[in-house]
NUMIDO-426693 format. One record per residue (C-alpha): y, z, x negated. Coordinates in steps of 0.1 Angstrom, whole numbers, plus 2048, in hexadecimal, padded with zeros to 3 digits. Layout:
YZX...
! end
This chain:
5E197D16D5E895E1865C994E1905CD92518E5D59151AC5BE9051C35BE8E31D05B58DC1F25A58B72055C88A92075D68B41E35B38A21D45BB8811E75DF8821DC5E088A1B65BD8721B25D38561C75EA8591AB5DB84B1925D282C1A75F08261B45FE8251915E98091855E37F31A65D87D31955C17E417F5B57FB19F5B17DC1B759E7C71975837E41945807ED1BC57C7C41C055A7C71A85517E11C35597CA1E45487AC1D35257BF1D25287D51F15357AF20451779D1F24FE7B62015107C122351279A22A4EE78F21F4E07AB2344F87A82534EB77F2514C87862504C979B26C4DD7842834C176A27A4A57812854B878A2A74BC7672AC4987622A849177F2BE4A77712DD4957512D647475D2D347C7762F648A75530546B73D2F844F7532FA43375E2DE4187582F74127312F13F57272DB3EF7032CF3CB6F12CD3CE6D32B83A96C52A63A46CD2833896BD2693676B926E3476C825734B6A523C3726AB23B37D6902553966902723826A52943906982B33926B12D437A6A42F238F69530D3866B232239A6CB30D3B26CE32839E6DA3433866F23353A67073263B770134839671335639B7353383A97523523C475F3413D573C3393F47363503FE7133443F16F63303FD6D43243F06C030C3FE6A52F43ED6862E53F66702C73F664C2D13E66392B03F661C2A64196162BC43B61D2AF45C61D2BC47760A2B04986022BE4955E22C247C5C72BE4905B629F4875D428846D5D22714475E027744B5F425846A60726445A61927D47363A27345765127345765729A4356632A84266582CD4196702E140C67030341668D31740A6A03364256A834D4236CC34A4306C932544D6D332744C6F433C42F7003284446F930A45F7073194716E33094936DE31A4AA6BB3204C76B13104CA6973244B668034149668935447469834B45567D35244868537642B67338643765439044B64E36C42865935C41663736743262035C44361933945A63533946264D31946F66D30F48066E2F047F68D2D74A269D2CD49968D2A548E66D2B24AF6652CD4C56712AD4AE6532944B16372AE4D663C2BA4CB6492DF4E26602EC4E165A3124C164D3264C26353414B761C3524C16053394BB61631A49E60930B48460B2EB46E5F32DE44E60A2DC4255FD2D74325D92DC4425DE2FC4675EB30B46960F31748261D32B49363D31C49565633949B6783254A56853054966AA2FC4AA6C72E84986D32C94786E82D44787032BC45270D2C84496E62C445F6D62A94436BB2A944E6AF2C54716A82B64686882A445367D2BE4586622DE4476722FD43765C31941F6623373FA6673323ED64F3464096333393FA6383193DA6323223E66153343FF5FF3213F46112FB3CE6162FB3D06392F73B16452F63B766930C3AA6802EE3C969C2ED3D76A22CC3E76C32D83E46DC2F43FE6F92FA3EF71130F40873531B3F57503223FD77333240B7893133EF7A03163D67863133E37702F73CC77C2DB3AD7792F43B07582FA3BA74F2DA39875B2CF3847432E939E7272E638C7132CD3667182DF37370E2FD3876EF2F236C6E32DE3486F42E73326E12D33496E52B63607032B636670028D3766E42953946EE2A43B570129A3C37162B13E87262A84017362B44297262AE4387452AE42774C28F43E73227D45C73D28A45076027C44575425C46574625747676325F46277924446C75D22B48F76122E48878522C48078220B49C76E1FF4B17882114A17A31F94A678D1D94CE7871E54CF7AE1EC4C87B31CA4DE79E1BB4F87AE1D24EE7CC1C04F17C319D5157B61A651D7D91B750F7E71935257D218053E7DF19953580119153C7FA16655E7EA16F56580B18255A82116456C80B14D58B80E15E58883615F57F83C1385A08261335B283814C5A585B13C5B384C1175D583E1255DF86313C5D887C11E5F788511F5F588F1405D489A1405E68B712B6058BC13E5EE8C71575D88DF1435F88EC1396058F21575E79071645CC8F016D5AC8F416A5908E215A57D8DF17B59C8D11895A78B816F5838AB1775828AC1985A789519B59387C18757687A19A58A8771B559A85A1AB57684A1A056B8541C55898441D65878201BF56581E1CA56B8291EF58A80F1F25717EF1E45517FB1F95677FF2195797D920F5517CF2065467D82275637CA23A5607A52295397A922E5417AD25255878D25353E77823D51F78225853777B27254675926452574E25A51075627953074729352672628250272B28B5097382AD4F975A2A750577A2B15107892954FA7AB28E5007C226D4EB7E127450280226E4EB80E2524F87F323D51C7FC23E51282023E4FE81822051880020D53281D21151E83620550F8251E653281C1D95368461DE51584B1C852482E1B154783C1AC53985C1A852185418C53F83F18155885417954587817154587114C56986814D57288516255E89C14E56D88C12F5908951395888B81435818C011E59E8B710F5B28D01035D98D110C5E18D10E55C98B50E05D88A31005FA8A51005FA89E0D85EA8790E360385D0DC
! end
């Protein structure tokens, strides 16, 4: 008695190719289910992490050692105020390398001209600012100077990257100036965004002492930044407020900014765990449309189902050519899914100006669950065209 033949890697691939390259459009319709899930969650999670390595170069490039000091509310619920002093008692705090303080000037507003209205003040903030501001912020200039110690006694401002973008500014000069506390300013600088200070955006920066001077600031800081030696951060975070304020530490708030940008982070964390789920409903439905197609395919090739058994195969192998086939739908979407999750992460983070980062687990992953899902796929309709009989099968219409 001849024992059936037995079909090796390559005669697996070819006869469960066959059936796909029969019906392309059908093939190509159910494998596209597959892509659309495995592109969903390839790209959601290849996005997500390019944000988080761009918040790690920025956060490496930034800094997580500065802490702010900025008053908070007194014992009957009113607004505390720092002691004028502030400054220099966290200047004297060992570990503490730098420190700059802010101050909101009450009552002055900048305007573009002196024709505009009181009321349409824009929203832009005052502040006075020590020199050192913008190191310990690590702030950088988009265009124009920093103040320096002469510009700090005269009427001379800093514009934020929000505020230059509100009144029009673009380039500082000499001759560029804005109507601010009842007086004309010169614009010397323009700042970029300060991711560690966005405050500071929407706000028009001038010298400490020119405050005092031509706005009747009263030298009470609103904010200090203070940078610290890594080590030493949660230290003098811990005697900031004491320090700043000794005869009323509970009325401070000490933070640190990097703690936003984290927070953040972990939020769009989340939403990236509610999209990855949605991608994996749509690689489920993916999964059904892949099923479907097999069942149909089982019903429509009875007739060759029985050729087959006639001519010597086995049960085992008729099952096997079909779950082949199943494996090799699936296979073709999740390897399509994972290359058009690649160009979406790609496209999307180019227009950011992120590296684009999608961790190898995740294509690793997406291929391998379109395996488990092709697998679990099309075992009922492979083992549903083992058992027919050749009689049965070749008798279909």
């Amino acid at each position: 008695m001849l024992s059936p033949a037995r079909l090796r890697p390559r005669d697996v691939l070819r006869v469960g190719g066959a059936g796909l390259r029969t019906r392309p459009m059908r093939a190509f319709l159910s494998a596209l289910g597959i892509a659309i899930g495995i592109a969903a969650m390839t790209a959601v999670v290849g996005i997500s992490s390019s944000s988080r390595a761009d918040l790690d170069r920025q956060l490496a490039a930034l800094g997580t050692n500065l802490l702010t000091v900025a008053p908070g509310q007194t014992l009957f619920g009113g607004q505390a105020e720092l002691p004028t002093e502030a400054v220099a008692m966290i200047s004297r705090i060992g570990p503490v390398e730098q420190v700059a303080a802010t101050g909101k000037v009450s009552g002055a507003n900048v305007y573009r001209t002196d024709r505009i209205p009181v009321a349409q003040s824009g929203g832009i903030s005052v502040f006075a600012a020590h020199l050192d501001l913008m190191k310990t912020v690590a702030a950088n200039l988009a265009a124009g100077i920093w103040l320096n110690a002469a510009t700090a006694q005269y009427p001379a401002v800093v514009l934020g990257a929000s505020t230059a973008t509100r009144l029009g500014i673009t380039t500082p000069g000499p001759d560029m100036q804005v109507y601010l506390g009842h007086r004309w300013f010169t614009v010397i600088g323009i700042l970029d965004p300060v991711p560690l200070a966005p405050e500071l955006d929407s706000a028009a920066l001038v010298g400490w002492p020119a405050a005092q001077i031509y706005l009747h600031f009263d030298g009470h800081p609103t904010t200090v930044y203070t940078r610290s030696a890594d080590a030493e951060v949660e230290a003098v975070r811990g005697v900031l407020a004491a320090t700043a304020n000794p005869e009323a530490p509970n009325e401070v708030e000490v933070s640190r900014p990097s703690d936003a940008l984290a927070a953040r982070n972990a939020t769009n964390r989340a939403f990236t765990g509610l999209l990855v789920g949605l991608g994996a409903v749509a690689l489920l439905v993916g999964g059904v449309g892949v099923a479907n197609t097999m069942v149909i395919s089982v019903l429509e090739r009875r007739a060759e189902i029985g050729l087959r058994r006639s001519l010597g195969a086995t049960r085992g192998q008729v099952r096997l050519q079909f779950l082949a086939e199943s494996l090799l739908l699936s296979a073709i979407g999740g390897v399509g899914g994972v290359l058009l999750g690649i160009a979406v992460t790609t496209g999307y983070a180019a227009t950011q100006s992120w590296s684009s980062v999608v961790p190898v687990w995740v294509m690793a992953g997406g291929v391998a669950a379109t395996l488990v899902i092709g697998a679990t796929a099309g075992l009922y309709p492979a083992i549903r065209a083992a058992r027919l009989a050749p009689t049965e099968a070749l008798a279909a219409p």
